[in-house]
C-alpha positions as CSV (number, residue, x, y, z in Angstrom):
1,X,73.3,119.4,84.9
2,X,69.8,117.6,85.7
3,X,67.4,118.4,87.9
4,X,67.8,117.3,91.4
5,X,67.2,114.1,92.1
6,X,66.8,113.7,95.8
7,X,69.7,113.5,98.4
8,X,70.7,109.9,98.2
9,X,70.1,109.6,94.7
10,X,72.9,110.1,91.9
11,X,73.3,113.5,90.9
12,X,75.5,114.1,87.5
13,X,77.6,117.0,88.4
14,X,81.2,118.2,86.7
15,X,84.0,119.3,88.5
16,X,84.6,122.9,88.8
17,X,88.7,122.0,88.8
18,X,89.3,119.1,86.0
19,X,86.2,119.1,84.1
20,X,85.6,115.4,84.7
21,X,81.4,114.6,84.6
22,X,81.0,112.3,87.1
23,X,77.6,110.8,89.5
24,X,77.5,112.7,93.5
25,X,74.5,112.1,95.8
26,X,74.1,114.9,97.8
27,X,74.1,113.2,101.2
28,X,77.7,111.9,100.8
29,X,78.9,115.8,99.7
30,X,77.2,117.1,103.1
31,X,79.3,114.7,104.6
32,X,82.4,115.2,103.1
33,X,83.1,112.4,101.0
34,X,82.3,114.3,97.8
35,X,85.2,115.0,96.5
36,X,86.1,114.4,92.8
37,X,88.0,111.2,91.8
38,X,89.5,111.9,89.3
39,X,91.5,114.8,90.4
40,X,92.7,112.7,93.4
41,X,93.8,110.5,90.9
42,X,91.6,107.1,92.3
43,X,90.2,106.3,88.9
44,X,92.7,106.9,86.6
45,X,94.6,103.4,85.4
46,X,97.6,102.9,85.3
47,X,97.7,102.4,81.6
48,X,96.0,106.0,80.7
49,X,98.7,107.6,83.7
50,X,101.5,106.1,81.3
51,X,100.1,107.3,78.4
52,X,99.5,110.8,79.8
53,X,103.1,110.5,80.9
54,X,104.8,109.4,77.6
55,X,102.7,112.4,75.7
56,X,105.0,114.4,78.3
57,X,108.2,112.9,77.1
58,X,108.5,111.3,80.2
59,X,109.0,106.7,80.3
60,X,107.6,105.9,84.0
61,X,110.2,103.3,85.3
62,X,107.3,102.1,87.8
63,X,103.7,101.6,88.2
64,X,101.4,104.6,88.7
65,X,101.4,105.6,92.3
66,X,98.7,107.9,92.3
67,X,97.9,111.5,91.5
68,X,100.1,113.4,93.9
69,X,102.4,111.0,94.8
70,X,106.2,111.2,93.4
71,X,106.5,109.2,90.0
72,X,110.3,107.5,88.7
73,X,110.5,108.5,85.6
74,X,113.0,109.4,82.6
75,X,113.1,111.7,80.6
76,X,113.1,110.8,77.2
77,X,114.4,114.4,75.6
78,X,117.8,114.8,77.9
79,X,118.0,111.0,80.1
80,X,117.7,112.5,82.9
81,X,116.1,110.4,85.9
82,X,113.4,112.4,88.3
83,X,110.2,111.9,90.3
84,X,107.4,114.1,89.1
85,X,104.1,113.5,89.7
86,X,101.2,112.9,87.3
87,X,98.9,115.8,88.7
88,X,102.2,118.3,88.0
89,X,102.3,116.6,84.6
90,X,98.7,116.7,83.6
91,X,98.5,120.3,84.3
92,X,101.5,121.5,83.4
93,X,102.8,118.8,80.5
94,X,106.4,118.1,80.5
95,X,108.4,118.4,84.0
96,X,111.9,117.6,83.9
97,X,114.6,119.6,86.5
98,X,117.4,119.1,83.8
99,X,115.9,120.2,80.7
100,X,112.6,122.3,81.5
101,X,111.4,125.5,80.7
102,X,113.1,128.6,81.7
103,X,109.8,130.8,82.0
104,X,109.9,131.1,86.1
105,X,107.2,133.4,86.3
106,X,104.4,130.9,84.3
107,X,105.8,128.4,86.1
108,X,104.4,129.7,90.0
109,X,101.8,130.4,89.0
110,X,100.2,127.5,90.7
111,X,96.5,126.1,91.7
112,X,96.8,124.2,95.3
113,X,96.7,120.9,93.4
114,X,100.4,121.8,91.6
115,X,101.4,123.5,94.4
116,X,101.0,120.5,96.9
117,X,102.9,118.5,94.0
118,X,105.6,120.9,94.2
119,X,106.2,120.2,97.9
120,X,105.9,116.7,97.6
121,X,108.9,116.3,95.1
122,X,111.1,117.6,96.9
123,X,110.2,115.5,100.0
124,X,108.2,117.5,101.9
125,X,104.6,116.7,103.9
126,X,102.4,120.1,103.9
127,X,101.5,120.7,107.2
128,X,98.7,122.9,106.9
129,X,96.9,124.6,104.3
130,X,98.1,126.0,100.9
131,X,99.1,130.2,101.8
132,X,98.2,131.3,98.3
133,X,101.3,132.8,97.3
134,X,104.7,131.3,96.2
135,X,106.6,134.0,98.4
136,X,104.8,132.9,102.1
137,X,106.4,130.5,104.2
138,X,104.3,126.8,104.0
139,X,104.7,125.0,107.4
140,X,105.8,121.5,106.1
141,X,107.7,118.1,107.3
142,X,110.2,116.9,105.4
143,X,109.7,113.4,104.4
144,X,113.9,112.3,104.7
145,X,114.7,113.9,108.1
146,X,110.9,114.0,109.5
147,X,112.3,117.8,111.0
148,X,109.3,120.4,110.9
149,X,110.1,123.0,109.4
150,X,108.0,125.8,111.1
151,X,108.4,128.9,109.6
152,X,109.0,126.1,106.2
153,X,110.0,127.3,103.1
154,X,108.2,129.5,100.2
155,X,107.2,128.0,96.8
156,X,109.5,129.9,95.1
157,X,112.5,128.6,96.8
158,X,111.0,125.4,96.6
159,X,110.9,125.1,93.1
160,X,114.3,126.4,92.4
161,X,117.4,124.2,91.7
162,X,118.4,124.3,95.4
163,X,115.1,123.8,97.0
164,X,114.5,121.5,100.1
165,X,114.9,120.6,103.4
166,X,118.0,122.6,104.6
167,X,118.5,120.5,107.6
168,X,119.2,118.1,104.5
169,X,121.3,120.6,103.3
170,X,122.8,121.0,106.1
171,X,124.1,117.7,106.2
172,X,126.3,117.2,102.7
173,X,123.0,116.3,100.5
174,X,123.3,118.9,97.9
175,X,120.8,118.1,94.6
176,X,123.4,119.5,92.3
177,X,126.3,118.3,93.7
178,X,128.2,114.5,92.6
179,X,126.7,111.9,95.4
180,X,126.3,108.6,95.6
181,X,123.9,105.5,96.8
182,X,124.1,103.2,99.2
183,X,123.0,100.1,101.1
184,X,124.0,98.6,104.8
185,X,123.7,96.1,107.0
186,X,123.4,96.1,111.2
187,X,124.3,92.7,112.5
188,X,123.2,94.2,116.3
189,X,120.1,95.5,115.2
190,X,119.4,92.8,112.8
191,X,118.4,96.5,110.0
192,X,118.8,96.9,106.8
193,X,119.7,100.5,105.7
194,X,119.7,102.6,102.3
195,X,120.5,106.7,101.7
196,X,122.2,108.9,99.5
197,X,125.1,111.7,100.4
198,X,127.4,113.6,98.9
199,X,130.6,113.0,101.4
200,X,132.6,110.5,102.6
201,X,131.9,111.5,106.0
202,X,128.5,110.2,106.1
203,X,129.2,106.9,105.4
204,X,132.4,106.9,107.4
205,X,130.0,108.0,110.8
206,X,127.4,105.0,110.0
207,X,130.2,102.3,109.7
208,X,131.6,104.3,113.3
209,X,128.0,103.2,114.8
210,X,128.4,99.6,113.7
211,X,127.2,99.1,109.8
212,X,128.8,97.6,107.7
213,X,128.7,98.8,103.7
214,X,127.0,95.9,101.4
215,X,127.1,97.9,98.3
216,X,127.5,101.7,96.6
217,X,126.8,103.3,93.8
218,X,127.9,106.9,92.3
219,X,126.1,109.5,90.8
220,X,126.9,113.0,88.7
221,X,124.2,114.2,90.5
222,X,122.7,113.4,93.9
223,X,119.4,114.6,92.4
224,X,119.9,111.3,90.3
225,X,120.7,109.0,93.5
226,X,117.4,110.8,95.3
227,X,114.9,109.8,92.9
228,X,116.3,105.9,93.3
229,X,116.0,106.2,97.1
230,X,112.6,107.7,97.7
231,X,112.0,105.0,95.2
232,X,113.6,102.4,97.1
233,X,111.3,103.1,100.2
234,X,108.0,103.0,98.3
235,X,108.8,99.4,97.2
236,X,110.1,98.2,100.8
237,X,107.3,100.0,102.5
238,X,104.8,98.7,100.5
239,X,105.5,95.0,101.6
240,X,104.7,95.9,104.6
241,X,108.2,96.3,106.3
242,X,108.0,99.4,108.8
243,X,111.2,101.1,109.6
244,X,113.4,98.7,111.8
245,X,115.1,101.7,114.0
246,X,113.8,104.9,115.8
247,X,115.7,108.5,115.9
248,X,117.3,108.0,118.8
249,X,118.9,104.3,117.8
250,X,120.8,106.7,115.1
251,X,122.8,108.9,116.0
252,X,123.7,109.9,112.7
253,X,120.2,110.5,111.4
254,X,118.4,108.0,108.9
255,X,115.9,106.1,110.4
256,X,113.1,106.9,108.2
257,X,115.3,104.5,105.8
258,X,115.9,101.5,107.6
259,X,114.0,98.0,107.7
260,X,113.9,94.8,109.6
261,X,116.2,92.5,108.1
262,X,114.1,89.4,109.0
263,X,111.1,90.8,107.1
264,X,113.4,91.7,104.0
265,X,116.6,89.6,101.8
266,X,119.3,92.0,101.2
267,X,120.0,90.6,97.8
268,X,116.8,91.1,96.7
269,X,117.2,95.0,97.6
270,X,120.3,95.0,95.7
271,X,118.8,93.3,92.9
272,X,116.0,95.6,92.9
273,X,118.6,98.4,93.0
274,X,120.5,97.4,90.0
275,X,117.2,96.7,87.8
276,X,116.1,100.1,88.7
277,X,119.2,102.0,88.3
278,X,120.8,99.5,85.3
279,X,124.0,99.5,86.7
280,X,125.6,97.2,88.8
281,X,127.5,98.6,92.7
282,X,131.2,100.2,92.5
283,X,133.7,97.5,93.0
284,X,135.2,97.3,96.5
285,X,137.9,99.8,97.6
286,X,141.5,97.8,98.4
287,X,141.3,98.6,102.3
């Protein structure tokens, strides 16, 4: 847009992807560090994300994680509680599962920006590169289970009602299905542990390796109870707690969702729960 300033100088350029007009010196783009800001979402504030957001019909219910990172929201046209992210939401305008459009075939079609957002809401890492098309397998990791899934899934499955991990699947977590939340302790390991399911059977094989159930709540749809747990670990994690337990300490699976007990009050979690959720635990079952 001007004329060339020299290669450590400010150079006013405009992104070829968002528009945004924005100083580059030359000398950091040969070395990488170019990229635009605003489509990684660094310079946006929190208070222009939520009103980009509520334009969308969607109420955040936290603060703005970043551009490509799931956002708790909900839906203020059918209630409905999900994690989009403000990159899907800027490009696309409103994103609900329970109330958007029907119009599949505008919806793939997809830049890598959206697509990467589309993998990231339902729990899954990318591995490598963006294919190009919504019908090729996209090596990824799947952010609940850490399993690689190598062929991974396509874009089109991903972004249908039943898209996901399906070792998840594979064990009772169905997004559709009627699930519930929950939150245990380990005396022996000294852990604190939170997940969702959609039998009885899961919580019944943690309580057979020694946890004990502190509090549960149910959902009409796991999809619900989801949202509230990824939530869950952004705001442990980002205390600083890491994960108290390693795969093999579980035999059940669920170590991505455990923390140290000493590093975190388990009152507070529940606390945090029922502010986030607004509704209190299920009473206790009569044993």
């Amino acid at each position: 847009m001007d004329d060339y300033p020299g290669a450590g100088k400010p150079w006013t350029a405009r992104c070829i992807h968002c528009g945004a007009i924005k100083p580059k010196k030359l000398a950091h783009v040969q070395k990488g560090r170019g990229g635009c800001s605003n489509c990684a979402g660094r310079d946006v504030s929190d208070e222009f994300a939520r009103k980009t957001m509520v334009e969308a019909d969607l109420e955040p219910l936290v603060d703005y994680p970043g551009s490509l990172q799931p956002w708790l929201c909900r839906c203020m046209r059918c209630e409905h509680v999900g994690t989009p992210t403000y990159a899907k939401v800027r490009w696309r305008g409103h994103q609900c599962w329970s109330c958007r459009s029907e119009k599949i075939a505008d919806a793939l079609r997809l830049d890598e920006e959206e697509a990467i957002a589309s993998m990231l809401e339902k729990a899954l890492d990318p591995l490598v590169p963006y294919p190009g098309s919504t019908e090729k397998p996209w090596k990824a990791r799947c952010r609940r289970c850490e399993t690689v899934l190598d062929p991974g899934p396509t874009l089109h499955n991903i972004r249908g009602v039943q898209g996901g991990c399906p070792v998840c699947a594979e064990r009772g977590i169905g997004p559709t299905k009627p699930g519930y939340l929950y939150l245990l302790v380990h005396d022996g390991f000294r852990a604190l542990k939170w997940g969702i399911a959609n039998i009885e059977q899961r919580l019944a094989q943690h309580v057979s390796q020694g946890w004990t159930l502190v509090a549960r709540w149910d959902f009409d749809l796991t999809r619900d109870a989801w949202a509230f747990e990824r939530q869950i670990k952004s705001w442990v994690r980002g205390q600083g707690i890491p994960k108290a337990l390693t795969a093999d300490q579980m035999k059940y699976g669920g170590h991505t969702e455990t923390a140290y007990l000493a590093g975190i009050d388990v009152e507070a979690v529940q606390a945090y729960i029922v502010m986030l959720t607004g509704r209190s635990p299920e009473p206790p079952q009569a044993s």
